[in-house]
C-alpha positions as CSV (number, residue, x, y, z in Angstrom):
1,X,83.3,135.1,84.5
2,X,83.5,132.1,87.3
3,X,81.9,132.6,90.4
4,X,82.6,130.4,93.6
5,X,80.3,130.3,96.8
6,X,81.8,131.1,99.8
7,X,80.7,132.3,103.3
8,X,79.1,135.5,103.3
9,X,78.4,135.7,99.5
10,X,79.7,135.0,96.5
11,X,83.1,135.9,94.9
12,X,84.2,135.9,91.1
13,X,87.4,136.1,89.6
14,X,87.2,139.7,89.4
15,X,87.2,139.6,93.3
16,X,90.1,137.1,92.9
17,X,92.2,138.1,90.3
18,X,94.3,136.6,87.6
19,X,92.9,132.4,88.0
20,X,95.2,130.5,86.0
21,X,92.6,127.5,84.0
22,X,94.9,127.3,81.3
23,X,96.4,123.4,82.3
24,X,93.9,120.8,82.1
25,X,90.5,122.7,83.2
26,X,91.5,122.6,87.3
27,X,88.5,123.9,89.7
28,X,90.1,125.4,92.9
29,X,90.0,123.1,96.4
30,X,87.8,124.9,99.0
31,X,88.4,124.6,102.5
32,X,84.4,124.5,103.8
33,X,84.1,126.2,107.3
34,X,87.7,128.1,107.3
35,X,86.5,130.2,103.7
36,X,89.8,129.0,102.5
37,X,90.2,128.8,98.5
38,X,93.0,127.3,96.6
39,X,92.5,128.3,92.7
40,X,94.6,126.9,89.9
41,X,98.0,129.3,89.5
42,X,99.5,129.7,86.2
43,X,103.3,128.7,87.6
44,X,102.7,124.9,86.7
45,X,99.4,122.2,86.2
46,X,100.2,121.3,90.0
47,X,99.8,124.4,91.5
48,X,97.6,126.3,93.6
49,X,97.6,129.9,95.1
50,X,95.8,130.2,98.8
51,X,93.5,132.9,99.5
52,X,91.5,133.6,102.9
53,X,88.1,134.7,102.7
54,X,86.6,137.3,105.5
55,X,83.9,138.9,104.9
56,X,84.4,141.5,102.0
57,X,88.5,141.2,102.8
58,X,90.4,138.6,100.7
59,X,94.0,138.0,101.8
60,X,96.4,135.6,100.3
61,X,97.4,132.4,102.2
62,X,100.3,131.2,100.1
63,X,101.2,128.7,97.3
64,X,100.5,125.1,97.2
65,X,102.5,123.0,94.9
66,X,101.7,119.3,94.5
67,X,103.4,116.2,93.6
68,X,103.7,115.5,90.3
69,X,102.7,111.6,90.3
70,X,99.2,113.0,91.6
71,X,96.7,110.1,91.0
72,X,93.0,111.8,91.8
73,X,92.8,115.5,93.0
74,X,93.5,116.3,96.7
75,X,90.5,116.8,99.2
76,X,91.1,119.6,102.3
77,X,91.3,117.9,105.7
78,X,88.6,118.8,107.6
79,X,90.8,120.3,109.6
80,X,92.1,122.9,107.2
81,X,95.8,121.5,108.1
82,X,96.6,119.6,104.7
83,X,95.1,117.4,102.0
84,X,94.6,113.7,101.3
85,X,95.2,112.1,98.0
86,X,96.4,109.6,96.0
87,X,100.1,109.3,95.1
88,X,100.6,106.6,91.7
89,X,99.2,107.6,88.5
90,X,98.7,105.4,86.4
91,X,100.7,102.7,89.0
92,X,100.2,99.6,90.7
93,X,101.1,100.1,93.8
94,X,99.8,103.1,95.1
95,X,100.6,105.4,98.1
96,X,97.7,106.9,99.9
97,X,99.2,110.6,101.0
98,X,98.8,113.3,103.5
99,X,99.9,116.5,102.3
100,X,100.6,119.8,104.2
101,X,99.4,123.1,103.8
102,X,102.1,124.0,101.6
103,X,101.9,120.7,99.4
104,X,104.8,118.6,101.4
105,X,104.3,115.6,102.0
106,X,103.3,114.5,105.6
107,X,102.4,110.7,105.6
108,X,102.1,108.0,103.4
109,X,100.5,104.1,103.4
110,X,100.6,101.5,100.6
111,X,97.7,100.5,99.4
112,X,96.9,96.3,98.8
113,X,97.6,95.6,95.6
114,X,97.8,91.7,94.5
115,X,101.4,91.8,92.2
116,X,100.5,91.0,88.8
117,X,101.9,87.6,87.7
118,X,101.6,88.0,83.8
119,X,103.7,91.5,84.2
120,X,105.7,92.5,82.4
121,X,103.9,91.2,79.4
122,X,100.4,92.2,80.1
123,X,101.2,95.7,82.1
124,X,98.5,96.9,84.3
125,X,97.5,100.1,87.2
126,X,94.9,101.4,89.2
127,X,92.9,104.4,87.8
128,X,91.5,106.4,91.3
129,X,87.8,107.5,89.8
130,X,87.1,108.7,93.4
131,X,88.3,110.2,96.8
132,X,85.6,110.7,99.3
133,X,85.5,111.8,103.5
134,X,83.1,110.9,105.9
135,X,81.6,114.2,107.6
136,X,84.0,114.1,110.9
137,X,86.8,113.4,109.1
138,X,87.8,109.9,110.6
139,X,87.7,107.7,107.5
140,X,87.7,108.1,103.8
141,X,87.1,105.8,100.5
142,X,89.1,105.6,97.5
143,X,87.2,104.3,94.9
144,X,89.5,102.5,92.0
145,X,90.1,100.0,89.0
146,X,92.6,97.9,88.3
147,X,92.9,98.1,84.2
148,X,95.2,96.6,81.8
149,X,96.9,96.9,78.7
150,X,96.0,93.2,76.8
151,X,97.5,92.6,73.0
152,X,95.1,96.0,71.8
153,X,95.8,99.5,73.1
154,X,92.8,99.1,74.9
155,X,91.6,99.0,78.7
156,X,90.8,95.7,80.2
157,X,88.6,95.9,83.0
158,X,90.4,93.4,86.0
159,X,87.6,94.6,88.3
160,X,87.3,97.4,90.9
161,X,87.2,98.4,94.9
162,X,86.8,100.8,97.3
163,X,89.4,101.1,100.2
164,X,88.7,102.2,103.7
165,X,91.4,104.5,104.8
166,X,91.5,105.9,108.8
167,X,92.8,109.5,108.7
168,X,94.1,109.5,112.5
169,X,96.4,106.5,112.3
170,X,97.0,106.8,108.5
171,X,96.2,103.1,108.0
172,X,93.9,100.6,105.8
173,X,91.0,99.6,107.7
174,X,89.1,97.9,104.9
175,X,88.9,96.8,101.2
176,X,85.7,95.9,99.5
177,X,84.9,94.1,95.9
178,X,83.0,95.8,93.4
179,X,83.6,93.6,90.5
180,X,84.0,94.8,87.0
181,X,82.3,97.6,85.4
182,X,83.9,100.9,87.5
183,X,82.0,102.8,90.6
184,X,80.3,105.5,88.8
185,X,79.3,107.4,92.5
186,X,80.2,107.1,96.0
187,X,79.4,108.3,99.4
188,X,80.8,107.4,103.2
189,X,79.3,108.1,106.4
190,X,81.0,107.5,110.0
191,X,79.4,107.9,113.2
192,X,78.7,105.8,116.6
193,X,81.6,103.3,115.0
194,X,79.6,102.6,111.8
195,X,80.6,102.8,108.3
196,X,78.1,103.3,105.7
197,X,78.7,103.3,101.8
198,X,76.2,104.6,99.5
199,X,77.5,103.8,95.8
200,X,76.6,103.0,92.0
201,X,78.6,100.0,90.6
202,X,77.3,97.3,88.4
203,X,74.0,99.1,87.0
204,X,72.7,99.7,90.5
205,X,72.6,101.3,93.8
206,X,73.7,99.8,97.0
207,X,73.6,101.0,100.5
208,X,76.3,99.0,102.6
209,X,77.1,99.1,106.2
210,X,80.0,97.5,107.2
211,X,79.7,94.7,110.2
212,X,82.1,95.3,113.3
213,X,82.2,92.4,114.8
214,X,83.2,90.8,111.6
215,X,86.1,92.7,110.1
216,X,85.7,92.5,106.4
217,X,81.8,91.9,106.5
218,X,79.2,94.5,104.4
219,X,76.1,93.8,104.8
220,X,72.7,95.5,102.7
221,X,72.0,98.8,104.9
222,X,68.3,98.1,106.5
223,X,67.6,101.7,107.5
């Protein structure tokens, strides 16, 4: 029996009913603060059904059906109003995307991607290992690698990064460099106009903050 933890208590999926985990091991998307849950529906792999959480009363809050191309799995806004992902499995050029309540899609920005000048010979993508959001919401990091399909069926490393992505305007604000060797965890903090990454790339830690005054510039974290 699963149990999930939501305000007040805990609930199961005999609170919950039928939760459909057949496709591809799904967990459901929770909506902290608004004890929203989406759990995994039977119907397809890409969708959800919406239940609202008060107290001892569960009532249902819909379907959610997402895209198909999905490239890392959604996070709630922190608003409760959508869901941000990554549009592009298994693609070069990648769409970050706002999704509504419902699944629709809301907004979308390309992210930078350099064109790939051996293609279509040596074909290559971006595998998103990570979507994080800073606490109020304002910006998020998608961690990914740009991999490669080289004379073996085997993934070549081209090196990876983190983009900085403002949820209000729906733009790029930032890429960093991480080199080769995949981000194995990542964290993003936002307040009084800093940025602060906390990550594990390259066999170590590293605790960024991201300079202001000169666009582009991370700098070691000093405290």
């Amino acid at each position: 029996m699963e149990r999930w933890n939501v305000e007040g208590g805990l609930l199961s999926d005999l609170d919950l009913g039928d939760v459909g985990y057949a496709s591809g091991g799904r967990q459901p998307l929770a909506v902290i603060g608004l004890s929203m849950l989406w759990l995994p529906a039977r119907c397809s792999p890409s969708c959800f059904r919406g239940v609202k959480v008060s107290g001892s009363h569960i009532e249902d809050a819909g379907e959610l059906k997402l895209p198909d191309d999905i490239a890392v799995e959604p996070i709630p806004l922190k608003s409760g109003q959508g869901f941000l992902t990554v549009l592009g499995a298994q693609r070069t050029f990648q769409k970050a995307t706002l999704l509504d309540a419902s699944g629709k899609l809301r907004k979308q920005v390309k992210l930078p991607a350099f064109p790939n000048l051996l293609g279509p010979l040596v074909p290559d993508w971006f595998y998103v290992r990570e979507l994080e959001m800073s606490q109020d919401g304002e910006l998020a990091a998608i961690a990914r690698t740009r991999v490669a399909w080289v004379l073996v069926d085997t993934d070549r490393d081209w090196g990876s990064e983190i983009v900085i992505l403002k949820t209000a305007s729906f733009a790029v604000d930032t890429v960093l460099k991480t080199g080769k060797g995949g981000i194995q965890a990542l964290a993003i903090d936002h307040r009084d106009g800093d940025i602060r990454l906390v990550g594990f790339w390259k066999g170590r830690w590293h605790d960024l903050k991201y300079d202001g005054d000169h666009p582009g510039r991370w700098q070691e974290n000093a405290g």
